[in-house]
Residue, then its C-alpha position, 0 to 999 in steps of 0.5 A: x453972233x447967235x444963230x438969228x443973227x447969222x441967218x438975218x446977215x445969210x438972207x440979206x445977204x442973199x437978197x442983195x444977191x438976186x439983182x446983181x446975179x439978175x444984172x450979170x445974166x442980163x448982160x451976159x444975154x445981151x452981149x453975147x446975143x448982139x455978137x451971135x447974131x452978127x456974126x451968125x448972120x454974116x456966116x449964114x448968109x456966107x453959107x447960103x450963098x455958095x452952096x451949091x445951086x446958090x447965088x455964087x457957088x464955091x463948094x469947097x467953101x461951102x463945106x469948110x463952112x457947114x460941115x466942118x466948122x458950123x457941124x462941129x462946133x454945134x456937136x460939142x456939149x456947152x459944158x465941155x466947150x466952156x471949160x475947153x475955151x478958158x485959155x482963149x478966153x483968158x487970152x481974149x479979154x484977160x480974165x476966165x471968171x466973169x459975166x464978160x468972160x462967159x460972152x466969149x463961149x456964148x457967143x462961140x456956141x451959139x453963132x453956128x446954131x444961129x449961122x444955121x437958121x440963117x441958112x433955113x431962113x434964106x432957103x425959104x425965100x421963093x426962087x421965083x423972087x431971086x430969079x426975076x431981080x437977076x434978070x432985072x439986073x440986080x447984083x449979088x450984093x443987091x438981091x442979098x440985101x433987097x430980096x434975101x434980107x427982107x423976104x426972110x425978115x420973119x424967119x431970121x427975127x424968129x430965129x433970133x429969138x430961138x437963139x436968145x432963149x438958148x442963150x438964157x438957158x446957156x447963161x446959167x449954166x455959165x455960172x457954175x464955171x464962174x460966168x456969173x448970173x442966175x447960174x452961179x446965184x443958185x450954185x452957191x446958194x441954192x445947191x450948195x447951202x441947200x436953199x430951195x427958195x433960192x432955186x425956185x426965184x432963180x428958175x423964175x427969173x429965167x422962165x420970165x427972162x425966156x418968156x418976156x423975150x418969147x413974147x417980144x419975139x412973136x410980136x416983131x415977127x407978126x409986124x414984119x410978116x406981110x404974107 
């Protein structure tokens, strides 16, 4: 096999590549982020709630919450959490390599980012708002979803998109452990082999990935703010 040949099978080879690792970054985004902002949002709201001169305080809780588990997990470097988070992972969903592996240290890393504009997002909701539903009656469980939810909605989808666009940038550092995508696609290729073509369509899938989301981000929160 000449040298030509070799190159035209290299590139082809690399073409094929690019959807696949395009798909993997794809999926990896969007299962983590479904899982990060449910799980966010249920310990943001936890946090909210018990803090102190919140709407049922439990400061022991609240402490656990923000400044051990939240504080924590936000301090560790995504690269050193990824490579500490494989057993587990393994033990999860069987396998450390993968698209689907990788959503477990995603999803793990970014929840408390996410648990914490939560937090934000709710502080901003007036107090004036949450003190008439109680005296109207409401209860804990209705002023949470009849005035906390729907007064922070803009906060929260901007917060969602924040954390999306982390997640981006997350996912490709994922692949130079074995997640997959973008990530691994300009390891193998681009840094590896020397490749520049390689690592200059890899950034531009990602800078349009964070950009289309940016985009559809700003525009949800522009239709749910009625301020």
């Amino acid at each position: 096999m000449d040298w030509f040949t070799e190159n035209v099978l290299e590139n082809r080879a690399i073409t094929n590549a690019v959807p696949e690792a395009l798909w993997e970054t794809i999926q990896m985004v969007v299962i983590s982020s479904i899982a990060t902002i449910i799980l966010g949002l249920i310990v943001g709201l936890i946090m909210h709630i018990t803090r102190p001169g919140g709407l049922a305080p439990v400061r022991w809780l609240y402490v656990i919450i923000s400044s051990i588990i939240v504080n924590i997990t936000r301090s560790i470097p995504y690269a050193i959490l990824i490579v500490a988070l494989i057993p587990f992972t393994q033990f999860l969903v069987g396998t450390a390599i993968g698209p689907i592996a990788a959503t477990v240290s995603l999803t793990i890393a970014t929840a408390p980012f996410f648990a914490r504009l939560v937090e934000t997002a709710l502080r901003e909701v007036p107090a004036g708002t949450v003190d008439a539903a109680q005296v109207m009656g409401l209860s804990k469980a209705q002023i949470v979803s009849k005035i906390y939810l729907p007064e922070a909605l803009p906060g929260l989808v901007a917060a969602s998109t924040n954390t999306i666009v982390v997640l981006i940038g997350y996912s490709a550092m994922a692949g130079l452990v074995g997640g997959g995508g973008l990530g691994r696609l300009a390891y193998n290729y681009g840094y590896q082999r020397f490749d520049t073509a390689v690592m200059l369509v890899t950034v531009i899938l990602i800078v349009v990935l964070v950009q289309i989301i940016q985009f559809i981000g700003d525009q949800i929160v522009k239709y749910v703010d009625h301020r």
